[in-house]
C-alpha positions as CSV (number, residue, x, y, z in Angstrom):
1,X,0.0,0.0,0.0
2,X,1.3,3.6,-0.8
3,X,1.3,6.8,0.6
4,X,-1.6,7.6,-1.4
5,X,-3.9,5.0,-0.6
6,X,-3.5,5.6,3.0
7,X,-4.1,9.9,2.9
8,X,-6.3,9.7,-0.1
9,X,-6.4,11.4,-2.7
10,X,-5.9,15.8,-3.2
11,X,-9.3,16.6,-3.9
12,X,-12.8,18.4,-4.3
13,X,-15.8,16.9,-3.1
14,X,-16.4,14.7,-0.5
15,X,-15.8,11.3,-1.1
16,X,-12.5,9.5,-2.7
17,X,-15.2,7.3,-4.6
18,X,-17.8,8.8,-5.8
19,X,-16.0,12.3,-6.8
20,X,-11.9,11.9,-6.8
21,X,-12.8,8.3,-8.5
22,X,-15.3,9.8,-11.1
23,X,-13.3,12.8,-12.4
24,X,-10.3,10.5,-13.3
25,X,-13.2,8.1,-14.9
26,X,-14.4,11.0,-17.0
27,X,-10.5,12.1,-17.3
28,X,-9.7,8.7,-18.8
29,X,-11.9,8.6,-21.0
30,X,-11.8,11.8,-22.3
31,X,-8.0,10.9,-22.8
32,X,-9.0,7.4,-24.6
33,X,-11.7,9.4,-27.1
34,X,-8.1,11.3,-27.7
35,X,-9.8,14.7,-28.7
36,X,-12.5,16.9,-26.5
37,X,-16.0,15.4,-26.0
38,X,-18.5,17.3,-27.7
39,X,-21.7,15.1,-26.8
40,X,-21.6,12.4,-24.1
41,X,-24.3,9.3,-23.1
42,X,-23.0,8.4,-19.4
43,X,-25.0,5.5,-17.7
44,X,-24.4,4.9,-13.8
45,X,-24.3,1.5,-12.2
46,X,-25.6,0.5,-8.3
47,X,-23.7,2.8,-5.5
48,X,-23.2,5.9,-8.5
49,X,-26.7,5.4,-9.5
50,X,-28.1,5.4,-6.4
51,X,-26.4,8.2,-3.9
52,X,-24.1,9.8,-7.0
53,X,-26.0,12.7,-7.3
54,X,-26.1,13.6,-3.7
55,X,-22.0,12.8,-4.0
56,X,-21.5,14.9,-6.8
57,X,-20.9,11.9,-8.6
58,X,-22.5,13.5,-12.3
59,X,-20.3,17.0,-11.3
60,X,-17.5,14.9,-11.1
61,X,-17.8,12.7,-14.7
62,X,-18.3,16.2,-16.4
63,X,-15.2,17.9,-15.0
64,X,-13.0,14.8,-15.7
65,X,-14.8,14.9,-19.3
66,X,-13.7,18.8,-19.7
67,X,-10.1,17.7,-19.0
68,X,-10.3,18.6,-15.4
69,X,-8.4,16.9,-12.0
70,X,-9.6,15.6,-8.7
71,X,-8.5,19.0,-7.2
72,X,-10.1,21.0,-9.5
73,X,-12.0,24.2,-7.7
74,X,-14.0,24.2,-10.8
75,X,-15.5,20.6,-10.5
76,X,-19.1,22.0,-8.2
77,X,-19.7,24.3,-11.0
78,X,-19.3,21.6,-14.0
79,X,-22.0,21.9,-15.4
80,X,-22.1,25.4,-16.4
81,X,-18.6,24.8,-17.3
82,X,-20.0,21.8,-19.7
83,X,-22.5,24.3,-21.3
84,X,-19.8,27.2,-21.8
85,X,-17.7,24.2,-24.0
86,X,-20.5,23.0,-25.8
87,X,-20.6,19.9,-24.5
88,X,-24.2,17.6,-24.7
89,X,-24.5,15.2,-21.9
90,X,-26.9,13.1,-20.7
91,X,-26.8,10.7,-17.3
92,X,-29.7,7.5,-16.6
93,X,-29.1,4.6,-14.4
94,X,-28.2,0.9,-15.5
95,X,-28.0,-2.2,-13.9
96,X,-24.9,-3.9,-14.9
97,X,-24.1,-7.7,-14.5
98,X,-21.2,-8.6,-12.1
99,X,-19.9,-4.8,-12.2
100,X,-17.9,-3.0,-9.7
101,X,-20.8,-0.6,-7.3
102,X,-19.4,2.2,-8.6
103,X,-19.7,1.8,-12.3
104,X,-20.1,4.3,-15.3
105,X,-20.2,3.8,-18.8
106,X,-19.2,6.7,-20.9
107,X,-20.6,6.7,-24.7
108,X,-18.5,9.7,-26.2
109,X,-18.6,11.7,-29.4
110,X,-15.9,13.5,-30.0
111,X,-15.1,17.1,-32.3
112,X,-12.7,15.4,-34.8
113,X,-15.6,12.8,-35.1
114,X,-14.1,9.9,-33.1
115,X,-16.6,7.7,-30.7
116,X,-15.9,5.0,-27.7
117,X,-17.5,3.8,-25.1
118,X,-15.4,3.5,-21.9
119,X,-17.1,1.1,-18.6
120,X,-15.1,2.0,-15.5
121,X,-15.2,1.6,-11.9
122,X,-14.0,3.9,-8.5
123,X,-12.0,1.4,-6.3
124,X,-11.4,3.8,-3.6
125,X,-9.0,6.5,-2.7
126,X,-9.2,8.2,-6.0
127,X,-8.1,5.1,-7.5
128,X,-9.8,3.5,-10.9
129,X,-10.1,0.2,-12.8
130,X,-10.8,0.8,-17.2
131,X,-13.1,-2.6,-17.6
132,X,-14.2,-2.4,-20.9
133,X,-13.4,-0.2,-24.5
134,X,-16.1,-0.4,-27.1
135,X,-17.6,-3.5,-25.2
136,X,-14.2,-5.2,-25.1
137,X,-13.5,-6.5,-21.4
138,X,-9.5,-5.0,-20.7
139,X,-9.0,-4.2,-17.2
140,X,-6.3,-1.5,-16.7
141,X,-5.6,1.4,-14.2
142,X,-3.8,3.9,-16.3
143,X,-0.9,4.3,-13.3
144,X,1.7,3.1,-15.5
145,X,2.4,5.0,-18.8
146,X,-0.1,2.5,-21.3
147,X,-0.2,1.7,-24.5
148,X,-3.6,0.4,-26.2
149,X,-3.7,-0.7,-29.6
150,X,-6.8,-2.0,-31.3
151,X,-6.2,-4.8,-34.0
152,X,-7.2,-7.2,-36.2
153,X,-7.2,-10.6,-34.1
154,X,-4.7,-12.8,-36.8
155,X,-1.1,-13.9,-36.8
156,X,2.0,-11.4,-36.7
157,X,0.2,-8.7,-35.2
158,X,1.4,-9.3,-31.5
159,X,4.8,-9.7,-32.6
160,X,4.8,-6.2,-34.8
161,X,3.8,-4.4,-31.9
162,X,6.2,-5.9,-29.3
163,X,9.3,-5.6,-31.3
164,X,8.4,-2.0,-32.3
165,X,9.0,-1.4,-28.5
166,X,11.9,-3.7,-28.2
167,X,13.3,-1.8,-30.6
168,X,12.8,2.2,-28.9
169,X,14.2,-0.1,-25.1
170,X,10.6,0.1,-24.0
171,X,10.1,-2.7,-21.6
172,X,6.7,-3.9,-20.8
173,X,5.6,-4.3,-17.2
174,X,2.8,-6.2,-18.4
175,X,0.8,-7.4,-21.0
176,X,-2.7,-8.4,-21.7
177,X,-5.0,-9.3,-25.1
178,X,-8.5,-9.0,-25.3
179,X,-10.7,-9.9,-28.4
180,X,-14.4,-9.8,-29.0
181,X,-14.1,-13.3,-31.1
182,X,-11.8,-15.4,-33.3
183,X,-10.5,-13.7,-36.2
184,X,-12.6,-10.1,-35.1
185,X,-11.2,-7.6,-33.1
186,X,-8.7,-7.3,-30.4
187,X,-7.4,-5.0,-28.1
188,X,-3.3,-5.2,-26.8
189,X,-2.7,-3.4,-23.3
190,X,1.0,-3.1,-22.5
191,X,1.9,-1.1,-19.4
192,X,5.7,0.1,-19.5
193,X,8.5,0.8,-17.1
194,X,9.1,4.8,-19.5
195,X,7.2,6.9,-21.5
196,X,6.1,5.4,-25.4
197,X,7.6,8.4,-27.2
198,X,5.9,9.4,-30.8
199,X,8.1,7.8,-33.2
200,X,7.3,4.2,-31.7
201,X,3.1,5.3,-31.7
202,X,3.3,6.7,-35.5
203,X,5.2,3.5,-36.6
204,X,2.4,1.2,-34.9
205,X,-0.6,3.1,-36.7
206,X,1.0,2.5,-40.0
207,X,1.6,-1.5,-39.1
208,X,-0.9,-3.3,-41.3
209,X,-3.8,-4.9,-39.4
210,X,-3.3,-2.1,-36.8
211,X,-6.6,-0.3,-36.2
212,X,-6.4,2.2,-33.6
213,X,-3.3,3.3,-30.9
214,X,-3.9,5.4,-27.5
215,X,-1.2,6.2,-25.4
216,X,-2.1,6.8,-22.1
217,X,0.7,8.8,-20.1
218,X,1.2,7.8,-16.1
219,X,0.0,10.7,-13.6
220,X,3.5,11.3,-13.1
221,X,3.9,12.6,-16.6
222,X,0.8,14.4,-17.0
């Protein structure tokens, strides 16, 4: 256990779940959309959807959506600030199937036209758990700088993508692959010991059978 997890985390509102938890939710995915939400669908699962609002749970998704921190001294008044940037939100309830309590799922539109839908959960103490990209079960916390690359699901791929860090002496901490069925889709996760610099994430978007790349930098960089 760290320093953090014992203090908590710096922040506004007044729990480490329902509002530290939910503006790094919206912050993540706002960061894996990889451009500023313009319209947003977010659907809130048992403990959110139940005491959220009285938590400032909704406040919360919205600033982490505008690009905002859990110490923000703008978070209480998100929702104005979502209205100043033109941002179309909507929040309802859902009732999830063996889902964290504190669950939201983010459906995003962004203004360069890119879409995802991001599940998440608040662990506690600020902390966060990505469970699911476009449907796509992947399980990641974004501490460690992250690399996510959405492929085709066939030979070679895998291989392409490790070597092309190999080659920049970016270890992987570790390494998981998701796919939504044989020969569909896939998603790679690698968390790494440094930062992923450019040159690596332009080679793997021109790799062929490579569909999508996000680079998710740790805290520590941000």
């Amino acid at each position: 256990m760290n320093i953090f997890e014992i203090l908590g985390p710096v922040m506004v509102g007044p729990s480490s779940s329902h509002t530290a938890g939910a503006v790094r939710i919206g912050y993540m995915a706002r960061r894996i959309l990889g451009e500023a939400p313009v319209r947003a669908e977010i659907l809130l699962h048992g403990s959110f959807a139940a005491t959220g609002s009285g938590h400032g749970t909704d406040r919360a998704l919205l600033a982490g959506l505008l690009g905002m921190e859990p110490d923000d001294s703008r978070i209480p008044d998100s929702r104005e600030e979502a209205r100043r940037a033109g941002l179309d939100y909507s929040f309802a309830s859902v009732n999830l199937r063996d889902a964290h309590p504190n669950t939201a799922v983010l459906t995003l539109w962004g203004e360069g036209g890119r879409s995802v839908k991001v599940q998440a959960s608040s662990l506690g103490g600020g902390r966060i758990m990505v469970n699911k990209i476009d449907d796509i079960r992947v399980d990641f916390t974004g501490e460690k700088p992250t690399l996510i690359v959405q492929n085709e699901d066939r030979p070679g791929v895998l291989a392409s993508i490790t070597y092309a860090l190999s080659a920049q002496d970016v270890n992987i901490a570790t390494l998981q692959l998701y796919r939504n069925r044989r020969g569909g889709y896939a998603f790679t996760i690698a968390e790494t010991d440094s930062d992923i610099g450019e040159s690596v994430l332009a080679e793997l978007r021109e790799m062929e059978g490579v569909l999508k790349v996000i680079r998710i930098a740790s805290e520590e960089e941000l």
